[in-house]
N, C-alpha and C positions, 0 to 999 in steps of 0.2 A: 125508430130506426137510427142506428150510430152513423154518424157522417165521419169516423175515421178516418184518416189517409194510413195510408200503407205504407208507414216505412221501410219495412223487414226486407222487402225486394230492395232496395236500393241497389245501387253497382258500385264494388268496395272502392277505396280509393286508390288512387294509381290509375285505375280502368282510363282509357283513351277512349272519346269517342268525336263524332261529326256533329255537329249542331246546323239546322235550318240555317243556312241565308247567313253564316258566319264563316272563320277561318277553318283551315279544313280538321286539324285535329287539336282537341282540346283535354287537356288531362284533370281527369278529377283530385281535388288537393281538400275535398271538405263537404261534409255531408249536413241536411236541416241546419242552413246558414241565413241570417240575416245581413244586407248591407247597412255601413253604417250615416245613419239619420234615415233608413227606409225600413216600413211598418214592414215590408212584406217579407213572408220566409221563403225564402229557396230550399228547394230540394239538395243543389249541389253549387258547391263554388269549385272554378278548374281555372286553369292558366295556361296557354299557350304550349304548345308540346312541339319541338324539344326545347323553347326557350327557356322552362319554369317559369316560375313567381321570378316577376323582379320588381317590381314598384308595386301598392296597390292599386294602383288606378287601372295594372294591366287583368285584376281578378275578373272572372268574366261568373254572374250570379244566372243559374238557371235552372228551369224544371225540366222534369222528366219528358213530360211530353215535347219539349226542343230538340232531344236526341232524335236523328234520323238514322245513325248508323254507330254502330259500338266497333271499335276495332280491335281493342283488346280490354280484355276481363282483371282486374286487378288481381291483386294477395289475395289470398284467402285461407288461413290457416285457423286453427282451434278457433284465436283469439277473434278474430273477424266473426266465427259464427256461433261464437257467447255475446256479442256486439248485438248481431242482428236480431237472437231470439231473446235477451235478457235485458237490454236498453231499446233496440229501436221498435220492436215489436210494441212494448210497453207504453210507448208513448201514447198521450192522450191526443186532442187537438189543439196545436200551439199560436199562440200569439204572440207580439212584441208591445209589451208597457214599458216606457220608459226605456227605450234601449235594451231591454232584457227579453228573450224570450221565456217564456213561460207556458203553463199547461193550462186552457183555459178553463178548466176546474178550478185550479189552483188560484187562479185569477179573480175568480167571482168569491172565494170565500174569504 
């Protein structure tokens, strides 16, 4: 049985949503993101909404399941969903070597 995660649902970027037990709206700015010196991958990185990005340290790395509430839906044109069924569908299960993520297929060979 494949242990895949499901990228293809993700929520495009821009989408604003609420996160558990954090500030109240958070805007997605990055999708299957790593922090940097941490193995683990995030679903989404977002930033404060309406302040944007402004420093890194303000990135806020999370998964899906931390979404409690979506408030609004991002872009979503052609290019968005040649994205979701032609890269993120595609994807294997990822890891981080070295600072890099990678396909862990890719990885063991």
């Amino acid at each position: 049985m494949e242990n895949k995660k499901d990228y293809k649902n993700l929520l495009p970027l821009g989408s604003v949503v609420g996160l558990k037990e954090t500030e109240p709206y958070i805007m997605i700015c990055g999708r299957i993101v790593c922090a940097e010196g941490d193995d683990t991958i995030y679903d989404y990185v977002g930033c404060l909404y309406p302040e944007g990005v402004g420093k890194n340290d303000e990135l806020i790395f999370f998964d899906r399941e931390a979404v409690e509430t979506v408030y609004f839906i991002g872009f979503q044109d052609e290019y968005e969903l040649v994205y979701r069924t032609e890269i993120l569908d595609k994807l294997g299960e990822l890891e981080v070597i070295n600072g890099e993520m990678v396909e862990k297929e890719a990885a063991d060979e």
